[in-house]
C-alpha angles and dihedrals in degrees: 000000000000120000088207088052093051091041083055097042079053099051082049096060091241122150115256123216123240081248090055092047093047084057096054089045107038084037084053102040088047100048094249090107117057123229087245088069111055089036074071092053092051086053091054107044088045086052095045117013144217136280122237100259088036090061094051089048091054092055095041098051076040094055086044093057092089138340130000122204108236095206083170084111088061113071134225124033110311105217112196128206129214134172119200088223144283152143120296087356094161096160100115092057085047101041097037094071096026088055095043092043092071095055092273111129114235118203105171124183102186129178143229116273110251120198112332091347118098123220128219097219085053092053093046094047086058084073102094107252104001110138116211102189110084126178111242085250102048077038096069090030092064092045095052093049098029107018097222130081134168125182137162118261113274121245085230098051111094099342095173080063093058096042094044093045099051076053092049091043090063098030101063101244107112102110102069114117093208088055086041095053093046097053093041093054100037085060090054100043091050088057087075101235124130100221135050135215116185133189104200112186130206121186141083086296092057138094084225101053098182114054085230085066101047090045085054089054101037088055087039087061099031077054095052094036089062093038092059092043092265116131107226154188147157138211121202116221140181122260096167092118128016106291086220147043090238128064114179133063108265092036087054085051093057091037084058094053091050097054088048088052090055088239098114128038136164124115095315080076110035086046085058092050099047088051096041085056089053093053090047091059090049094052088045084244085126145024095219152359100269083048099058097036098055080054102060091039082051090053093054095043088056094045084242087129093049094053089045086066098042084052076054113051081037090064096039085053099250127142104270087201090081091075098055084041130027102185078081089074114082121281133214107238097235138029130214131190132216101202126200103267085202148004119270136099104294126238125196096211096195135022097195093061094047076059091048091049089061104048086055082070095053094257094125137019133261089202133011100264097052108119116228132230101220094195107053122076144095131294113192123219100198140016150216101308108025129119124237139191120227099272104034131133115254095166143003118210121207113201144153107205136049083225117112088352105121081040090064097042096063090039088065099034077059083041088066142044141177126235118213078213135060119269130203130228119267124259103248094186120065095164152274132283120207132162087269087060139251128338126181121236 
């Protein structure tokens, strides 16, 4: 076939076959097919879409294009968890024990923050001496003896993915869900669990700003993960401020710990245990949602969680000290604090500039190839709905460097604003998607 043939049948809006999309892939993946061309493709399918079953035939040619995880040596049913993206989004750090904690095994691949977006491979690295790239072999050993077990995205794991982002990233064509969606599942079908979990996010601080975007998504990949025999589902949550009170890699890591310790809560931690109970359906470690839910509050009352991720740091070779005292995790020179300017309820305005902020400090990366600073970032005192007196901390900035620094200070005083009124919390929790279909929360 033709590549020029396929690229017109997809400007047309015509429907392409598995055969033609494995073309495009395997002709791209293999150097056959220029980048021109399936630059021409991205702009296609941005301008007309997918179907529904072409969309699942593009992850999947896309997971096909390299190495599958077998996780058949590990038993029970392996859940996977995955969050489209966000500031001070902890939750793996939070769900993965916690999870694991309750008999599910957790076999987590998790990627590099990129912009305003952490990453959990980032967060974990920021443990002195844990180490986050496993060998397929140490990885199942360790599942089978820990049950847990994180480690960053092989290069040989869905190459076509890398290659046809980094196209998409200077084409233009990122924001399209169907290419979104794609990228997103093949990922997690190529991790090798048979069930899905996913946090889709919706707010100024996500990559899907309207809830009516982030429902098409989250269908698009409930769609693409049953279609590949995965069972799926997505909940759609709120980014419209930080989820929780620490951005930047080493202060989420501490945030974590005290969520696991019982001593912090807030929605960084009833976002984690909405999520963990869905994991735990899906496992048939529970009937329903309350149920699963009492049991995960049940393992972090009891600090089960927290030994799970000492068991943790202790096989991927990190200092488990850290969990009994966090002053062991590295630490920014030099503090800095925003104060109330007057009294009122507080509003973070906006959740993506509170992230900027803190990639000004060296916290994130503006390309792929920046290098991070995982002790440097922002931890809030107070949140939307609060009240605070004139002189009160709202947030406290860690940095190392005088660079960029008055930059990211007005970035988050614009970040914030007071209400002569009361304001209420915001709602966390928009709904779930299943195969069934959408349901509010």
């Amino acid at each position: 076939m033709r590549t020029v043939d396929l690229l017109i049948k997809k400007r047309n809006g015509v429907e392409l076959t598995p055969e033609e999309i494995k073309h495009l892939i395997n002709g791209y993946i293999n150097g056959d097919i220029p980048d021109y061309q399936l630059a021409a493709f991205c702009m296609a399918v941005y301008f007309k879409g997918m179907t529904a079953q072409e969309t699942v035939h593009f992850a999947v040619a896309l997971a096909d294009s390299g190495d599958t995880m077998d996780l058949s040596a590990v038993p029970g049913i392996k859940v996977d968890k995955h969050s489209t993206g966000g500031v001070a989004d902890t939750t793996t750090l939070v769900v993965a024990p916690l999870v694991a904690a309750a008999g599910v095994p957790v076999a987590k691949m998790a990627g590099r923050g990129l912009g305003h977006t952490g990453g959990t491979i980032d967060k974990l690295e920021s443990i002195p001496g844990l180490k986050t790239s496993l060998t397929p072999k140490s990885f199942i050993r360790q599942l089978n003896t820990v049950g847990l077990a994180v480690t960053s995205q092989s290069g040989r794991l869905v190459p076509a993915d890398k290659k046809l982002y980094a196209l998409r990233d200077v084409t233009g064509t990122v924001d399209s869900i169907p290419l979104i969606a794609g990228s997103i599942m093949s990922k997690k079908i190529a991790a090798g669990a048979e069930a899905i979990v996913l946090d889709v996010k919706t707010g100024s601080g996500a990559f899907m700003k309207r809830k009516e975007e982030a429902l098409e998504l989250a269908t698009t990949m409930v769609k693409i993960g049953e279609s590949a025999g995965r069972e799926t589902i997505a909940v759609i949550s709120d980014m419209n401020e930080p989820l929780g009170n620490a951005v930047g890699n080493a202060l989420e890591v501490e945030e974590a710990i005290m969520v696991l310790k019982g001593k912090t809560g807030g929605r960084l931690r009833e976002l984690s245990l909405v999520l963990g109970s869905q994991m735990l359906i899906l496992a048939r470690k529970a009937e329903d949602f309350n149920e699963a839910y009492q049991k995960l509050e049940e393992i972090l009352d009891k600090g089960l969680a927290l030994e799970k991720l000492t068991e943790m740091i202790v096989a991927q070779g990190g200092n488990p000290k850290v969990v009994e005292n966090t002053d062991l995790l590295p630490k920014a020179k030099y503090q800095k604090v925003i104060k109330s300017w007057q009294d009122g309820w507080l509003i973070i305005n906006d959740a993506q500039a509170v992230g900027r902020a803190a990639m000004l400090l060296g916290a994130g990366r503006r390309t792929k190839d920046d290098v991070i600073d995982p002790t440097v970032g922002l931890k809030f005192h107070a949140k939307t709905g609060d009240y605070l007196k004139e002189g009160q901390v709202i947030v406290e900035i860690y940095y190392n460097r005088e660079d960029n620094l008055k930059d990211a200070l007005d970035v988050i005083k614009n970040a914030v604003s007071f209400s002569e009124h009361s304001v209420p919390p915001r709602k966390l929790l928009y709904g779930v998607v299943r195969k069934e279909g959408y349901e509010e929360y």
